[in-house]
PDBQT receptor file of N, H, CA, C and O in Angstrom, charges set to zero:
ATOM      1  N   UNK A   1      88.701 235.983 210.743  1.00  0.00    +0.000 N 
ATOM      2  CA  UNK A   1      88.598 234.618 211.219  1.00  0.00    +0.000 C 
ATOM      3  C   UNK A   1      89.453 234.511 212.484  1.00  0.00    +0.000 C 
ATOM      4  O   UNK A   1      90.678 234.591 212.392  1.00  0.00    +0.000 OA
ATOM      5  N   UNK A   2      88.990 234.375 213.383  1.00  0.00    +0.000 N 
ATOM      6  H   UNK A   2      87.995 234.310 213.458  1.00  0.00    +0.000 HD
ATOM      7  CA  UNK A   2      89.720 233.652 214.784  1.00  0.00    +0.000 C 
ATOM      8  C   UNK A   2      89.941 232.227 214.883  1.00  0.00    +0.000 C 
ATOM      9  O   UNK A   2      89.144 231.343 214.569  1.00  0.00    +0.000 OA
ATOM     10  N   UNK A   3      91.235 232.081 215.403  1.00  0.00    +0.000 N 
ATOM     11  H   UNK A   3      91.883 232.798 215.658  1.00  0.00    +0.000 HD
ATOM     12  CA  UNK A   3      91.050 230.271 215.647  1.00  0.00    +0.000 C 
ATOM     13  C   UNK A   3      92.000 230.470 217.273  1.00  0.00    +0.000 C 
ATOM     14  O   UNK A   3      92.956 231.080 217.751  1.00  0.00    +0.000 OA
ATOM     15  N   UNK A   4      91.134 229.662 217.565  1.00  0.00    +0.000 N 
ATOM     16  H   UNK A   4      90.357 229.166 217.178  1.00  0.00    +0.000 HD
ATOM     17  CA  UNK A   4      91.586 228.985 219.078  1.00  0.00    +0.000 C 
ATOM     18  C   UNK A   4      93.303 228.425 218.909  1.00  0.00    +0.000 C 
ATOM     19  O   UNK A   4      93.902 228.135 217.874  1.00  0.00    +0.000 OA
ATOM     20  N   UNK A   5      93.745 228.411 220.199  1.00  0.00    +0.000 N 
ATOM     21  H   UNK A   5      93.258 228.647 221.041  1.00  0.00    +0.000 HD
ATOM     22  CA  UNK A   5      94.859 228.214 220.105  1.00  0.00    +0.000 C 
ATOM     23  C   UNK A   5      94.893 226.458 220.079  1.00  0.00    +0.000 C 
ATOM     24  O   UNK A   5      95.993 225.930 219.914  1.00  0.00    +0.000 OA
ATOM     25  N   UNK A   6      93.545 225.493 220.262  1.00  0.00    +0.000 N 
ATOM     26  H   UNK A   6      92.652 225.922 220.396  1.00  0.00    +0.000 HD
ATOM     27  CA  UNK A   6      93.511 224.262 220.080  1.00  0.00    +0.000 C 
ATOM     28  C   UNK A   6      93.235 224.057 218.692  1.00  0.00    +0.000 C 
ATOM     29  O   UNK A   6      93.870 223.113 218.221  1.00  0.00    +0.000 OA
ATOM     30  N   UNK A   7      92.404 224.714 217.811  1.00  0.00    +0.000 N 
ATOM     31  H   UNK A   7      91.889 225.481 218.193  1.00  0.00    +0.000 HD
ATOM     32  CA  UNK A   7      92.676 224.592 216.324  1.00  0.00    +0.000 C 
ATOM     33  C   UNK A   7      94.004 225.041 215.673  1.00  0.00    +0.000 C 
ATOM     34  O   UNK A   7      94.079 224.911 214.451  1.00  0.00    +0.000 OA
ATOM     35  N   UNK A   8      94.930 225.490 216.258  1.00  0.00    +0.000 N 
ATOM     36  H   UNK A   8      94.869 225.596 217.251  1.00  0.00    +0.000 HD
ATOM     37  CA  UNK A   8      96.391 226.448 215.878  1.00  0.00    +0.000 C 
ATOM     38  C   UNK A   8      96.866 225.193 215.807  1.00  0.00    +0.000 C 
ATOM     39  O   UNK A   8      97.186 224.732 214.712  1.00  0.00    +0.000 OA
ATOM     40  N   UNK A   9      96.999 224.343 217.145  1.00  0.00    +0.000 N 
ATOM     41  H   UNK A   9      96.739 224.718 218.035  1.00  0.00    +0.000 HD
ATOM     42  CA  UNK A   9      97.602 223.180 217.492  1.00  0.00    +0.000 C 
ATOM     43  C   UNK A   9      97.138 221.751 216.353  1.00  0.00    +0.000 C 
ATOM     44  O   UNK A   9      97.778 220.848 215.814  1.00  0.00    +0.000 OA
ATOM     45  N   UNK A  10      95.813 222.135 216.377  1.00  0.00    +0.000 N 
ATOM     46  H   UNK A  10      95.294 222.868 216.815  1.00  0.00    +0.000 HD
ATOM     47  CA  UNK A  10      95.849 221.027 215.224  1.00  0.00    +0.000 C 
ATOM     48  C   UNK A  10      95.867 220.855 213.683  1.00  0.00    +0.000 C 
ATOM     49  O   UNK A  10      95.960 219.880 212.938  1.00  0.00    +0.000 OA
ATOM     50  N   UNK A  11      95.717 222.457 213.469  1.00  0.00    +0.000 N 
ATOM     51  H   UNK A  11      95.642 223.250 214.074  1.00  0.00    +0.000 HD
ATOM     52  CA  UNK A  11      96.618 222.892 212.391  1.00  0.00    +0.000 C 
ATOM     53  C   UNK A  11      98.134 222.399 212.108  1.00  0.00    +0.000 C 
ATOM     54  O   UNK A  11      98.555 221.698 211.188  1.00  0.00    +0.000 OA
ATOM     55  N   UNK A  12      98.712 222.901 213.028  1.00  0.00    +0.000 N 
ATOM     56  H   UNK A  12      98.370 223.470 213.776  1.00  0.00    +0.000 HD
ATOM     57  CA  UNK A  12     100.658 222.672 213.456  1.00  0.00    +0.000 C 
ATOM     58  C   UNK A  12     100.733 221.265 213.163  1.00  0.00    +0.000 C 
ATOM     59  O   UNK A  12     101.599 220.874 212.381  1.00  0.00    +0.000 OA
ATOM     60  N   UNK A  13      99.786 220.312 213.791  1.00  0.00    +0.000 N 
ATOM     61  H   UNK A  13      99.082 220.629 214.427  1.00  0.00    +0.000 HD
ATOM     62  CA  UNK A  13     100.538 218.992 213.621  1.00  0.00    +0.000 C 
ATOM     63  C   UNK A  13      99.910 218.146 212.558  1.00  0.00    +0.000 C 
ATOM     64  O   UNK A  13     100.188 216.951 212.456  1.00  0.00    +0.000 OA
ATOM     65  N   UNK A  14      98.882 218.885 211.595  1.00  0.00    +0.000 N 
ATOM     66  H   UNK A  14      98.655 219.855 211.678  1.00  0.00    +0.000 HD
ATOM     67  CA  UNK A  14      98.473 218.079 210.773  1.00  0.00    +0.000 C 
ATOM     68  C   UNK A  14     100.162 218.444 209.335  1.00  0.00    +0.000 C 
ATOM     69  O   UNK A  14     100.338 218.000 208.200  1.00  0.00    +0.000 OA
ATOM     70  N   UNK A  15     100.824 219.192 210.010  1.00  0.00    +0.000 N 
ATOM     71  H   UNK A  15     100.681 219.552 210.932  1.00  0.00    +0.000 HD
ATOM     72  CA  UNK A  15     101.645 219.692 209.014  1.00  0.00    +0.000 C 
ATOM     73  C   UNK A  15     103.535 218.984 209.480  1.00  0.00    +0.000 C 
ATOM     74  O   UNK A  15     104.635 218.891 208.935  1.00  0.00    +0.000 OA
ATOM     75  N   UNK A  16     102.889 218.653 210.792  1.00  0.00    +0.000 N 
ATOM     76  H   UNK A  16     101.995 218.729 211.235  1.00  0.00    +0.000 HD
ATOM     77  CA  UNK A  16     104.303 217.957 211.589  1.00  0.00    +0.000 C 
ATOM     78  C   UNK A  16     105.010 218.892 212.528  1.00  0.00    +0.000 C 
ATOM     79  O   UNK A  16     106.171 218.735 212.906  1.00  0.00    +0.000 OA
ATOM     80  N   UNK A  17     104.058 220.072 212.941  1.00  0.00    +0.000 N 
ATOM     81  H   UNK A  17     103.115 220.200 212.633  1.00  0.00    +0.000 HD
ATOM     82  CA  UNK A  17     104.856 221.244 213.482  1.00  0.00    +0.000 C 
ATOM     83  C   UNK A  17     103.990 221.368 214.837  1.00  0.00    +0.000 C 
ATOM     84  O   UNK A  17     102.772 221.508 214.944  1.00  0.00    +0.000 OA
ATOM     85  N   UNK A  18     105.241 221.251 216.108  1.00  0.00    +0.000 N 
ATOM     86  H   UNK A  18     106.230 221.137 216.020  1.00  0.00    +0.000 HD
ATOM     87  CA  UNK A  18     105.249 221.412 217.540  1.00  0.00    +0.000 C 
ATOM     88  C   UNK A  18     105.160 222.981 217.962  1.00  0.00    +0.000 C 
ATOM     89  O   UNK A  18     106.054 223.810 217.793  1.00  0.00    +0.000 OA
ATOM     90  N   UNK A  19     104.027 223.179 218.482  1.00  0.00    +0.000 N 
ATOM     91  H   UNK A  19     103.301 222.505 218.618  1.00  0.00    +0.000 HD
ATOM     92  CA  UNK A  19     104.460 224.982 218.806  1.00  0.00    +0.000 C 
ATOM     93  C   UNK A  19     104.449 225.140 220.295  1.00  0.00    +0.000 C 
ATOM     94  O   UNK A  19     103.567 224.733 221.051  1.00  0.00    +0.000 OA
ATOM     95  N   UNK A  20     105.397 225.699 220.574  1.00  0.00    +0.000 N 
ATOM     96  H   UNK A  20     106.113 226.029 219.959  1.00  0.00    +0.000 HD
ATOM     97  CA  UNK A  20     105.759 225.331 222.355  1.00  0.00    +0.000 C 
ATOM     98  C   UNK A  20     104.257 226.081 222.626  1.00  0.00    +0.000 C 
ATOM     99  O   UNK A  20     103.612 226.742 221.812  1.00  0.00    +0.000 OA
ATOM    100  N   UNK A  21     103.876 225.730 224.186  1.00  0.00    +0.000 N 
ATOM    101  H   UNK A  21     104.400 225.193 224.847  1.00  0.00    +0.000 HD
ATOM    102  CA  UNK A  21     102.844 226.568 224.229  1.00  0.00    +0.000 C 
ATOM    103  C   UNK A  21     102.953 227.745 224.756  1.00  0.00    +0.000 C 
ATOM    104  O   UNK A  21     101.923 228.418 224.750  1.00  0.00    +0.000 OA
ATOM    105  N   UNK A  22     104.405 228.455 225.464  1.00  0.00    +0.000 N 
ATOM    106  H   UNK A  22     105.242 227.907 225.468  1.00  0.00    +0.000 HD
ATOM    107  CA  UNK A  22     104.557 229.732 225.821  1.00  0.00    +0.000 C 
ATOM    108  C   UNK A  22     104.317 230.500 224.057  1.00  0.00    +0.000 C 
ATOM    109  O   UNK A  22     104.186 231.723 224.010  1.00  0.00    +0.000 OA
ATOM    110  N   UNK A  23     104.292 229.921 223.110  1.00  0.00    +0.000 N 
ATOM    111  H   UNK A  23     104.399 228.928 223.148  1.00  0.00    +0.000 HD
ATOM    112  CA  UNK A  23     104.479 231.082 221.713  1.00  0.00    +0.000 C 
ATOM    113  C   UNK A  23     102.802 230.690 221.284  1.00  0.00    +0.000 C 
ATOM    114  O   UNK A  23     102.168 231.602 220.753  1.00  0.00    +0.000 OA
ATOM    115  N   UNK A  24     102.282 229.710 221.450  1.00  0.00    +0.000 N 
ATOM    116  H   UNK A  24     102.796 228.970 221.882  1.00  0.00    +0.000 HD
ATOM    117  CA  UNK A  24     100.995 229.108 221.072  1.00  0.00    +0.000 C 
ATOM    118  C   UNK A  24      99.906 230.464 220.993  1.00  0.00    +0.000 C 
ATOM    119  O   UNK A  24      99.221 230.543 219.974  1.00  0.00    +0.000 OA
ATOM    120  N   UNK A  25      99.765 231.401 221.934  1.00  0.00    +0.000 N 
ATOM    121  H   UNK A  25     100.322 231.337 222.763  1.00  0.00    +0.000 HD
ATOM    122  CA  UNK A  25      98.785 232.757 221.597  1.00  0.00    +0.000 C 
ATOM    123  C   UNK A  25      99.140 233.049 220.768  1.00  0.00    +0.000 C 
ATOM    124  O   UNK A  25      98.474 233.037 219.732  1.00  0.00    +0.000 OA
ATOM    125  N   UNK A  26     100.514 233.500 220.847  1.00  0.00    +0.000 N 
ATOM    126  H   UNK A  26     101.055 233.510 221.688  1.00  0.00    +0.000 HD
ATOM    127  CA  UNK A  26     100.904 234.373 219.723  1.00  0.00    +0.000 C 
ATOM    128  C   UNK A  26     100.855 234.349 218.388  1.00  0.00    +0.000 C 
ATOM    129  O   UNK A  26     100.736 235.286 217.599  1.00  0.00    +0.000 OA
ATOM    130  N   UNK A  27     100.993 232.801 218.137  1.00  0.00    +0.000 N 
ATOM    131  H   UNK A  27     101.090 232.040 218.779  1.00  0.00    +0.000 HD
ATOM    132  CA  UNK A  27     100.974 232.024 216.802  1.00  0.00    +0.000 C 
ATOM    133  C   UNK A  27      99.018 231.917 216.553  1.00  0.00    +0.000 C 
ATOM    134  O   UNK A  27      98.588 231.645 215.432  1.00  0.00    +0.000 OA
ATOM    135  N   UNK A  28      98.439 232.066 217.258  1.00  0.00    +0.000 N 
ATOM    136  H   UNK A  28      98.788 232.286 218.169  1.00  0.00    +0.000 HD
ATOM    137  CA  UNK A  28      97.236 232.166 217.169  1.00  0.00    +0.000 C 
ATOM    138  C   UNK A  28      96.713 233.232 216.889  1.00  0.00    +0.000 C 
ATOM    139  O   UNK A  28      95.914 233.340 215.958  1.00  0.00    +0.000 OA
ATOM    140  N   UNK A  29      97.064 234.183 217.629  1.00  0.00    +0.000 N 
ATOM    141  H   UNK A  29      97.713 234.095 218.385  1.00  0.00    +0.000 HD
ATOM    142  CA  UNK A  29      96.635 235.895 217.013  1.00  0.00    +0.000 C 
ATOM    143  C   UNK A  29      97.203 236.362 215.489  1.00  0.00    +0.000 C 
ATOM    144  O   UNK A  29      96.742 237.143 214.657  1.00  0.00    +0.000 OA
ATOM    145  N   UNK A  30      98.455 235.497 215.513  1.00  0.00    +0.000 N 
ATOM    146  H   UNK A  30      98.830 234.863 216.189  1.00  0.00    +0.000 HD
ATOM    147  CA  UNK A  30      99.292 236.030 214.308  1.00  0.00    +0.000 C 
ATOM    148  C   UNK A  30      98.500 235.446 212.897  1.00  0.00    +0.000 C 
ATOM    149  O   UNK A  30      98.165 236.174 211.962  1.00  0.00    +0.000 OA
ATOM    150  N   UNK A  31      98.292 234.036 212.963  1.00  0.00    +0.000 N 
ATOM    151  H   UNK A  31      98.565 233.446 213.722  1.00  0.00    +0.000 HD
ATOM    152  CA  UNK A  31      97.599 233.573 212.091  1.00  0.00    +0.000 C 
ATOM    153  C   UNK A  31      96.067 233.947 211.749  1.00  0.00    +0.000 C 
ATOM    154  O   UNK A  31      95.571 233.931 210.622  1.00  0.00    +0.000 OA
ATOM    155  N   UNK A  32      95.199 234.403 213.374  1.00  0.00    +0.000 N 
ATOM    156  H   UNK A  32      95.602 234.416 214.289  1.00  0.00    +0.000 HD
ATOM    157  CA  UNK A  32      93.715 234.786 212.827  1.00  0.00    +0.000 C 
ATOM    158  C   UNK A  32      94.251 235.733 212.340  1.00  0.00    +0.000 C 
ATOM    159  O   UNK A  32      94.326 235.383 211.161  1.00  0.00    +0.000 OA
ATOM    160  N   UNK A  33      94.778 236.905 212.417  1.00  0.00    +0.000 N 
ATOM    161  H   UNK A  33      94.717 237.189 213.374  1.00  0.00    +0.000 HD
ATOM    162  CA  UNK A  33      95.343 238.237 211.797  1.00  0.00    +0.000 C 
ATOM    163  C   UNK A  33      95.281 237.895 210.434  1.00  0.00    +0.000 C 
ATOM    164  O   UNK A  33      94.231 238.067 209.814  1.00  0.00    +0.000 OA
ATOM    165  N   UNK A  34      96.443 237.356 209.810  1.00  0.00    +0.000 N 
ATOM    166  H   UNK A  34      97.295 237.217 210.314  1.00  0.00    +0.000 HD
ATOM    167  CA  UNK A  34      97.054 237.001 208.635  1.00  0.00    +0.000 C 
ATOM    168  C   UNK A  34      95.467 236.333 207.449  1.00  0.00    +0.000 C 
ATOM    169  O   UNK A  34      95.219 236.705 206.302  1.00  0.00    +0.000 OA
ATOM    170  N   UNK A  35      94.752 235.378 208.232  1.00  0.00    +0.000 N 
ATOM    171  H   UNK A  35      94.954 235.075 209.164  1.00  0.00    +0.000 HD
ATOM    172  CA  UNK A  35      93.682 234.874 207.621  1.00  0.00    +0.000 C 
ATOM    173  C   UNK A  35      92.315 235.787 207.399  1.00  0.00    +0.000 C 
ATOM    174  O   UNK A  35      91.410 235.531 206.604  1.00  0.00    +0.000 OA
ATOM    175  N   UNK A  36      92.378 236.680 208.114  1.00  0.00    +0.000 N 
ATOM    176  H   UNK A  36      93.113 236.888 208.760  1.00  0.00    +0.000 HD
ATOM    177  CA  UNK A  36      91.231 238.197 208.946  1.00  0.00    +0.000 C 
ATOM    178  C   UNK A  36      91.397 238.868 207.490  1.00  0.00    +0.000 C 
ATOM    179  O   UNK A  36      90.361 239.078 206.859  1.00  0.00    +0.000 OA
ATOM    180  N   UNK A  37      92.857 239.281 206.814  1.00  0.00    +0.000 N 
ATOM    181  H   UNK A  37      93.699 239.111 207.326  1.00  0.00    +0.000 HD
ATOM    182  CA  UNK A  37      93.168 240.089 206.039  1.00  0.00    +0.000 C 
ATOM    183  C   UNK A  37      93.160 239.398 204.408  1.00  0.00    +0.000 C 
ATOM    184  O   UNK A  37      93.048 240.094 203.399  1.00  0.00    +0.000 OA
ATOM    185  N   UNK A  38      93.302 237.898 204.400  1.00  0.00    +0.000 N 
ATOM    186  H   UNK A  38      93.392 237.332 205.219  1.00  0.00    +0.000 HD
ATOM    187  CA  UNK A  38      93.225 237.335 203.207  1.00  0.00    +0.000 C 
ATOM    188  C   UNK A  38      91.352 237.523 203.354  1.00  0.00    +0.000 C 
ATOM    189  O   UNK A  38      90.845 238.575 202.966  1.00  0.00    +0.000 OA
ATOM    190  N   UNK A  39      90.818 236.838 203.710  1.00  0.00    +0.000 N 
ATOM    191  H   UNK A  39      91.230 235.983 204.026  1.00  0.00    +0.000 HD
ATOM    192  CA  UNK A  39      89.047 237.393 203.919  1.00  0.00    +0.000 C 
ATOM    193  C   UNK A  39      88.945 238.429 202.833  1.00  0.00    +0.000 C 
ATOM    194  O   UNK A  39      88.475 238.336 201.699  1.00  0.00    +0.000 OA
ATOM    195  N   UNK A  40      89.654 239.716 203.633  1.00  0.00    +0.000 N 
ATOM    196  H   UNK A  40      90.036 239.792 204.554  1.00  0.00    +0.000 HD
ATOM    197  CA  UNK A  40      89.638 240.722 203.358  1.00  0.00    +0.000 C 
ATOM    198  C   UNK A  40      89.586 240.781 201.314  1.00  0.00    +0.000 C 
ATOM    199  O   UNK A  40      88.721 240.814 200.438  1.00  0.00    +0.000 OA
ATOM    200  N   UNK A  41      90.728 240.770 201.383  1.00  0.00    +0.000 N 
ATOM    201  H   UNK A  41      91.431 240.744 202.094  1.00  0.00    +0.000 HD
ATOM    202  CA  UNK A  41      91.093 240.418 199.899  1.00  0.00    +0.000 C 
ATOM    203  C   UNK A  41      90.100 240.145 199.178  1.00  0.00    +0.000 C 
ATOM    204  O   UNK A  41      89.380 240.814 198.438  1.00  0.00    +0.000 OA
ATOM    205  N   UNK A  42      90.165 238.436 199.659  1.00  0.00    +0.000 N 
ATOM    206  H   UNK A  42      90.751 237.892 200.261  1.00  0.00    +0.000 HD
ATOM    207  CA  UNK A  42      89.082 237.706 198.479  1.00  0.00    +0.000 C 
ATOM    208  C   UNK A  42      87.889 238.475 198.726  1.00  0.00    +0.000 C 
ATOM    209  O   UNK A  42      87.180 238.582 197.725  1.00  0.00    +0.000 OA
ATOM    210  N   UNK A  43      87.454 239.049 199.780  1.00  0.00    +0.000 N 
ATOM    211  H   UNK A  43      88.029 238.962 200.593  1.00  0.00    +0.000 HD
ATOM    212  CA  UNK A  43      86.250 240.140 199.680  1.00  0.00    +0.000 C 
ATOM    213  C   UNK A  43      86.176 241.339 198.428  1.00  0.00    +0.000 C 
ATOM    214  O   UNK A  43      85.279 241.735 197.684  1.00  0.00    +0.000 OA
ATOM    215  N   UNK A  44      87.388 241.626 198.593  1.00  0.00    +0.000 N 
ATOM    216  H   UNK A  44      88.117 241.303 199.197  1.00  0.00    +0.000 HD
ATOM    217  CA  UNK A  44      87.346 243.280 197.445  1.00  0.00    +0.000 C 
ATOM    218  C   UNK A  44      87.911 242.385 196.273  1.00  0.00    +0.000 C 
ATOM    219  O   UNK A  44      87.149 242.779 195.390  1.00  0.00    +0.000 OA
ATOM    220  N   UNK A  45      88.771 241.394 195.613  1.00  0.00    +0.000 N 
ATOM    221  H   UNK A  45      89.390 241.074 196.330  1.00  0.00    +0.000 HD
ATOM    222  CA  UNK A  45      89.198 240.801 194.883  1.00  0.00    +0.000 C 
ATOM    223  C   UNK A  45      88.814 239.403 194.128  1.00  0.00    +0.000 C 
ATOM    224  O   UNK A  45      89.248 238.800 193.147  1.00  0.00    +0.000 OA
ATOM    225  N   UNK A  46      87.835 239.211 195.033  1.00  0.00    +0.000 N 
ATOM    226  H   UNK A  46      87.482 239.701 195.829  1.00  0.00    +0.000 HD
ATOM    227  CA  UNK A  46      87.763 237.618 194.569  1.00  0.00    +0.000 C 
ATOM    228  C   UNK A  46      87.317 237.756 193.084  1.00  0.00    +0.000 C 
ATOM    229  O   UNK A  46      88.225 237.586 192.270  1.00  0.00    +0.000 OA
ATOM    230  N   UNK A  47      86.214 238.004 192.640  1.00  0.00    +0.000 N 
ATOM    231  H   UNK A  47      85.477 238.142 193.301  1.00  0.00    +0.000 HD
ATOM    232  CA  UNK A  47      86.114 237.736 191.083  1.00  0.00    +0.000 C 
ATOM    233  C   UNK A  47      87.075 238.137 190.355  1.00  0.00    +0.000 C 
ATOM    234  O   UNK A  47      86.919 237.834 189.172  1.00  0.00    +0.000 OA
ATOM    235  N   UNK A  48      87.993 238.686 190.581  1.00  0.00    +0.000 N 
ATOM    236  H   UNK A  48      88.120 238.931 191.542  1.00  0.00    +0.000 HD
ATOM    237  CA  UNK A  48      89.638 239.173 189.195  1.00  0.00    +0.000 C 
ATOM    238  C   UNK A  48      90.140 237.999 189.745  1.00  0.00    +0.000 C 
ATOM    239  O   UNK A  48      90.385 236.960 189.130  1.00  0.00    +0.000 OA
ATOM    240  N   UNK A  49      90.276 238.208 190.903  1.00  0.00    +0.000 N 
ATOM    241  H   UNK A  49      90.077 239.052 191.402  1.00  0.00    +0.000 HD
ATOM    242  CA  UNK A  49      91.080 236.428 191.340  1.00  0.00    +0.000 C 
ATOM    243  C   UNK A  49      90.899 234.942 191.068  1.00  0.00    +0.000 C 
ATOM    244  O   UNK A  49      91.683 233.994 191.049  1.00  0.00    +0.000 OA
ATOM    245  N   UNK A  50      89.080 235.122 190.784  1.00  0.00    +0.000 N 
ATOM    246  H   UNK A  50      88.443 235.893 190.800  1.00  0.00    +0.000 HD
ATOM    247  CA  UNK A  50      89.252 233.808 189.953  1.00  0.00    +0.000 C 
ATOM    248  C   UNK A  50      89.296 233.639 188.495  1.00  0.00    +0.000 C 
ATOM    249  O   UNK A  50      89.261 232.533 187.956  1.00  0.00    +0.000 OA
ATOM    250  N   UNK A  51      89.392 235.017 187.719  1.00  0.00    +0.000 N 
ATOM    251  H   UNK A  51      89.421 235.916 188.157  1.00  0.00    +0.000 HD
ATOM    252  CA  UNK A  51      89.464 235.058 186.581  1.00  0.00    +0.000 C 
ATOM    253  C   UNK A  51      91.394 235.258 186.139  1.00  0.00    +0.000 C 
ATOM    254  O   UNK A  51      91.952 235.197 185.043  1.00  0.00    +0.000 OA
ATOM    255  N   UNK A  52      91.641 235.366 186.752  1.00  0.00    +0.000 N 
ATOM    256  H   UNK A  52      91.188 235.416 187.642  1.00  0.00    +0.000 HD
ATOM    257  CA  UNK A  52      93.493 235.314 186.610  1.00  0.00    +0.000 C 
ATOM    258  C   UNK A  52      94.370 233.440 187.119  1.00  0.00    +0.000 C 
ATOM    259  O   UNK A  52      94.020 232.747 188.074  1.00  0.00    +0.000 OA
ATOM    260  N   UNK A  53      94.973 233.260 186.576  1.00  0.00    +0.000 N 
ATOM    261  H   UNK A  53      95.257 233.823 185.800  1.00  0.00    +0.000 HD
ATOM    262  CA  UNK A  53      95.894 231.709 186.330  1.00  0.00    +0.000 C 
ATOM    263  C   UNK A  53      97.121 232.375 187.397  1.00  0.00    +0.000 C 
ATOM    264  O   UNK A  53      97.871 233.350 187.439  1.00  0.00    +0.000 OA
ATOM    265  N   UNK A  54      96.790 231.184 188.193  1.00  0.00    +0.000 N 
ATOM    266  H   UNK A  54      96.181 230.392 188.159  1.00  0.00    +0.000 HD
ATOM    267  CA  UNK A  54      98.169 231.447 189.274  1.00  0.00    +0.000 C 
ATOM    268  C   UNK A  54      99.186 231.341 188.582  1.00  0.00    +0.000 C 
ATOM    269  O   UNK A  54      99.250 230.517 187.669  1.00  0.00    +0.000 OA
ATOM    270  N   UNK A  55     100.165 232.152 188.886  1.00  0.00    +0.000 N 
ATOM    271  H   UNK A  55     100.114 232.822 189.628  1.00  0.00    +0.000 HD
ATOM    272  CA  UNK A  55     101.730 231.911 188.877  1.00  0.00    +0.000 C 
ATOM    273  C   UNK A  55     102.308 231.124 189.187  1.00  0.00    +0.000 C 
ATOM    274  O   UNK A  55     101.929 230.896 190.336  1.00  0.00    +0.000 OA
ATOM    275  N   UNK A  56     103.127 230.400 188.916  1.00  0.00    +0.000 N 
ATOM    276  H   UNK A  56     103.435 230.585 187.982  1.00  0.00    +0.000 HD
ATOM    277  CA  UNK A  56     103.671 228.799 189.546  1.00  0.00    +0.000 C 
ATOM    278  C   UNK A  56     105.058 229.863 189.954  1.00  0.00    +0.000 C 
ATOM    279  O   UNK A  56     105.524 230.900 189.481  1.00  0.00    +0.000 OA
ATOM    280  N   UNK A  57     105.465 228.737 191.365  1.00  0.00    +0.000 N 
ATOM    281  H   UNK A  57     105.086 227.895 191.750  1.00  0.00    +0.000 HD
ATOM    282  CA  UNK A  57     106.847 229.046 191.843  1.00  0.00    +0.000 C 
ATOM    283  C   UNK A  57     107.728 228.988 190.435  1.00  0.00    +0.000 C 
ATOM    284  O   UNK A  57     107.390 228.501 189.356  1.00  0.00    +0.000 OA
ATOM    285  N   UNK A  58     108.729 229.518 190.732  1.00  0.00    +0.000 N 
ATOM    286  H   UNK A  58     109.004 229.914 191.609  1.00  0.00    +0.000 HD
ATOM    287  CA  UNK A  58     110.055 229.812 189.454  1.00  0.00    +0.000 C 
ATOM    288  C   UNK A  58     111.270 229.417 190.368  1.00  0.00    +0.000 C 
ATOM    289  O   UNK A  58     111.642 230.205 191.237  1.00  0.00    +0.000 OA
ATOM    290  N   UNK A  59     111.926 228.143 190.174  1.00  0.00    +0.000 N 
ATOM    291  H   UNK A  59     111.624 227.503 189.467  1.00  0.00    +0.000 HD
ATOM    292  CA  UNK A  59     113.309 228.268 191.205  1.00  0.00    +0.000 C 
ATOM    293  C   UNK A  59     114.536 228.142 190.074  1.00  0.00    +0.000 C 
ATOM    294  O   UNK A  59     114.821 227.155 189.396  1.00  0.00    +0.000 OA
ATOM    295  N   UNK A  60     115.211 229.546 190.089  1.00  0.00    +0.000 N 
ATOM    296  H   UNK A  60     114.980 230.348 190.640  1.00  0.00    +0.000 HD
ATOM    297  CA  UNK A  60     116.001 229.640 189.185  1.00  0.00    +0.000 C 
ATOM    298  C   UNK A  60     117.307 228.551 189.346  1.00  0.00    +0.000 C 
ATOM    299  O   UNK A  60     117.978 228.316 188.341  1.00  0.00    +0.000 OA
ATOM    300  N   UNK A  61     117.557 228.069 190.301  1.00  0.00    +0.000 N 
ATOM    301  H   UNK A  61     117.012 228.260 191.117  1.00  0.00    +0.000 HD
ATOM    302  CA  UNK A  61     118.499 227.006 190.372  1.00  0.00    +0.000 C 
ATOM    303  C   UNK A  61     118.260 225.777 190.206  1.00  0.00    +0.000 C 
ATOM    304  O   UNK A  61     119.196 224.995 190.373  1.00  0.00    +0.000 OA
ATOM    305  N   UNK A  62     117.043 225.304 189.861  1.00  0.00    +0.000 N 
ATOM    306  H   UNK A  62     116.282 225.939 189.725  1.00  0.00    +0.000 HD
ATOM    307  CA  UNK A  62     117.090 224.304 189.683  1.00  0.00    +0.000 C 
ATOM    308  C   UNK A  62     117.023 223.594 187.780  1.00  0.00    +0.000 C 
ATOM    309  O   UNK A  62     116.660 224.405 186.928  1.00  0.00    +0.000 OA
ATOM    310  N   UNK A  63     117.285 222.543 187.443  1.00  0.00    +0.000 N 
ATOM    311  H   UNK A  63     117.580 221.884 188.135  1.00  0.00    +0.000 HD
ATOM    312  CA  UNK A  63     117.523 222.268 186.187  1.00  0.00    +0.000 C 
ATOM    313  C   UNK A  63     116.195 221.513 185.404  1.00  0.00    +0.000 C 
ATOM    314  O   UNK A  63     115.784 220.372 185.612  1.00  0.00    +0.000 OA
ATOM    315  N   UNK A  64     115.700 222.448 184.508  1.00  0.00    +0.000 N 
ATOM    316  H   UNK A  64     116.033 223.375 184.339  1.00  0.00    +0.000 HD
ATOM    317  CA  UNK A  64     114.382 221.791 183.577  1.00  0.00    +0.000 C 
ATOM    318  C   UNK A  64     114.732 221.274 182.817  1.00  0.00    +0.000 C 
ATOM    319  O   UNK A  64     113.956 220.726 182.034  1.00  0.00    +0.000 OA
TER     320      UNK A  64
């Protein structure tokens, strides 16, 4: 998956996050990368993946 560095941007601020635009490629290559390789995954994995129960975060410091 590729995304433009104007979908990066409106990614960033649907989340509240400014990305200067000297880093804006970079954060764009880094993320199609990162999303290119989950693809990937759910390609060779997806049916065990939807047959397995996510793991919930565990924060050992905090009090249940």
């Amino acid at each position: 998956m590729t995304l433009t560095k104007e979908q990066v941007t409106t990614l960033a601020a649907v989340q509240g996050l400014v990305i200067p635009e000297d880093e804006l490629e970079n954060v764009a290559i880094r993320l199609s990368s990162w999303l290119t390789a989950m693809e990937q995954v759910e390609e060779a994995l997806g049916a065990e993946m939807d047959r397995t129960d996510p793991i919930a975060p565990v924060y050992p410091k905090e009090d249940f």
